[in-house]
N, C-alpha and C positions, 0 to 999 in steps of 0.2 A: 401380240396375241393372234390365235390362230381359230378357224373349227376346229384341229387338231386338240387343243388343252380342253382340257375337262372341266365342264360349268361347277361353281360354287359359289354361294349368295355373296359372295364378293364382288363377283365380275360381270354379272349379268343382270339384266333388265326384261321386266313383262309387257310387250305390246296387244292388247285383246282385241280384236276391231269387229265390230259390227254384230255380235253376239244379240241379236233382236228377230221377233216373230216374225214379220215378213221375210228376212232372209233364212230364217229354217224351214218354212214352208216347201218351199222348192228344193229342200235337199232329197236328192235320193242317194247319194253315192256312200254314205254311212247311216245309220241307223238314227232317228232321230233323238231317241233317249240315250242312246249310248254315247252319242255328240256332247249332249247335255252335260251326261256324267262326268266324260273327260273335261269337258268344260270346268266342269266346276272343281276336280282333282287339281288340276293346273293353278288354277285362284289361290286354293286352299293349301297348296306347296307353295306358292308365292308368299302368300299372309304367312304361313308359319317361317318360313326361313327370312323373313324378311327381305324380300327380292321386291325392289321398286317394279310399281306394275301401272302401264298406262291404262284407263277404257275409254276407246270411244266410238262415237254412232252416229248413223247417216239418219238423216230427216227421221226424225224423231218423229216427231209432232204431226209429217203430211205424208210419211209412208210405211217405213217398219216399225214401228212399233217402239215400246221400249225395253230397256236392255234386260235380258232373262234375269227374273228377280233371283235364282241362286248366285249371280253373281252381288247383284248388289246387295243380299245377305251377308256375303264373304266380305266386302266394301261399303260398308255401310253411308262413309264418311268420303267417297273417294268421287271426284267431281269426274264428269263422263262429260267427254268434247265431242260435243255433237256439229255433225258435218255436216256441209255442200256436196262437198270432192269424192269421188269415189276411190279416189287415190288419197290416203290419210296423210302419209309424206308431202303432199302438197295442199296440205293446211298450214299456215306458219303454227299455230298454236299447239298442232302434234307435235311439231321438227323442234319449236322451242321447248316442249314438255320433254322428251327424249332427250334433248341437250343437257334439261335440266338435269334429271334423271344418272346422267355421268358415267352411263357405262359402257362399253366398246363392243359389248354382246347381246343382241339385241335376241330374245326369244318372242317368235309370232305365233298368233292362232287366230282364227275370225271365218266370217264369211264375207262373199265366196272366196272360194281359195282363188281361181281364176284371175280373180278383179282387184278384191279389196284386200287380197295377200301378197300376188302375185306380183303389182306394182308396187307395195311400198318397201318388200322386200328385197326389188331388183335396186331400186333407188339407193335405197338404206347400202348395200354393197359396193355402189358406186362411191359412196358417201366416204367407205374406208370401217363400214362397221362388222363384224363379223354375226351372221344372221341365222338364226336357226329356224325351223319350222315347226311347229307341234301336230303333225298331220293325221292326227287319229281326233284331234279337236279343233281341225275343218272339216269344209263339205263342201259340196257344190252340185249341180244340176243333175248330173251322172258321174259316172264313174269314169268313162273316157276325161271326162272335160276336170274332174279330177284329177288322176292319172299324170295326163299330159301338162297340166299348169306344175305339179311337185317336181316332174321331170325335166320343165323349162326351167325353173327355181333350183334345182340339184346342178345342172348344167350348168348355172352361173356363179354355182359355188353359195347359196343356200345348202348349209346341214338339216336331214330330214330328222325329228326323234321321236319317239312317242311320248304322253301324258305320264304314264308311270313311269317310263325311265328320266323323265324332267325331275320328277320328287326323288328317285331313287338316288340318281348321280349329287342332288345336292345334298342327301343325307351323307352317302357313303361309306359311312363307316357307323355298325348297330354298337359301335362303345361310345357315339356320341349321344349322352345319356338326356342332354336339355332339347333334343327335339325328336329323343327315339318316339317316346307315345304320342304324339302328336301324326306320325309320321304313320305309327301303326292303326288312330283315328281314321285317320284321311284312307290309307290300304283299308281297313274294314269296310269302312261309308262306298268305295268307290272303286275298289280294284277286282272287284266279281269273284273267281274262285281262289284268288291269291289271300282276298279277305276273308275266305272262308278255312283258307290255312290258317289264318293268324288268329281266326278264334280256336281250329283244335286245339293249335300248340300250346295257346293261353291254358286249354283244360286239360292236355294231355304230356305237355312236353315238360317233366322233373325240372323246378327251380325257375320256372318261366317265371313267376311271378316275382324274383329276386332280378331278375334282367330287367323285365320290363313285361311289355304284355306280346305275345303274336310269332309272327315267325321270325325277328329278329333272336327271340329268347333261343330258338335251336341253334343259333351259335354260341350265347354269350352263355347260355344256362351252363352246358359241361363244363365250363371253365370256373364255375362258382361251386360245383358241386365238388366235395369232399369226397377224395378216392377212397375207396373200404377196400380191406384186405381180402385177395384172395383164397378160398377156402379152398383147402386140398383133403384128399382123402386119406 
């Protein structure tokens, strides 16, 4: 396995780290809500495709807070290792949760990117595991001290991706019919004017509602609709 091959809820795994109020506070290098959203886009492709997803959190209890409750919406049930380390790879109880976990692709997102991404991502590669970044669902201090950590992480061979091509590349293909609406759920809730396609086409696009719902239907609909004969004069 490579970054080269293409993620699918077969091969990969969800690392979330430190998604808690004291560390959004200090972001400024992306938008705080916008953070949020991707945040919770990334969960909510995880839970539907079934992608093992780790959470966990630094000092809970004596400094940040706890973990933004839309994720533990998405996870209701999903125990959060809360930490000492600022480095999550050197918890044995993350490194043995990831082991459990069994997969060779690991997908990261958290705060800060600098710190709490930055290290367990370099580790994680030394490890032998192939490591992606979700960098539109971190943050950090600024935008330099952003920038420069995805850049130190690219350079070691960390793949960069963003939140909606995370869901998009493990859908794939809009004929896969058991997670198309789920998929067009998540795009409405969370994809800003992409979801705002996927309700025209729901009201506008012929046969959409025989495909499914949104902007997958502008493929799958002509292919359902019944050609009519050309009239000639």
């Amino acid at each position: 396995m490579s970054v080269r091959e293409l993620l699918d809820p077969s091969n990969c795994a969800l690392v979330m780290i430190d998604y808690q109020p004291q560390m959004l506070f200090a972001v400024s290098s992306i938008d705080g809500q916008t953070l949020v959203n991707n945040t919770t886009l990334i969960a909510k492709a995880a839970k539907l495709f079934k992608v093992p997803t780790l959470l966990t959190s630094v000092a809970t209890k004596t400094f940040s807070g706890p973990t933004f409750q839309q994720l533990v919406d998405v996870f209701p049930d999903q125990e959060i290792i809360d930490r000492t380390t600022m480095n999550a790879w050197e918890d044995v109880r993350v490194k043995r949760a990831v082991e459990k976990m069994g997969r060779k692709k690991l997908i990261f997102g958290g705060l800060w990117t600098s710190v709490c991404i930055a290290m367990p991502t370099l580790m994680a590669l030394e490890e032998g595991y192939d490591v992606y970044c979700v960098v539109d669902a971190c943050g950090d201090i600024n935008e330099m001290v952003q920038e420069s950590s995805v850049q130190r992480m690219v350079q070691a061979g960390v793949a960069p991706i963003t939140s909606l091509q995370f869901l998009l590349e493990l859908q794939r293909d809009w004929a896969r019919q058991d997670s198309y609406s789920g998929v067009m759920d998540i795009v409405q809730q969370h994809a800003g004017t992409y979801g705002v396609g996927a309700q025209y086409a729901r009201a506008f696009i012929p046969h959409a509602s025989e495909a499914g719902d949104g902007v997958g239907a502008a493929v799958l609909g002509p292919q359902k609709q019944q050609q009519k004969p050309v009239r000639t004069q």
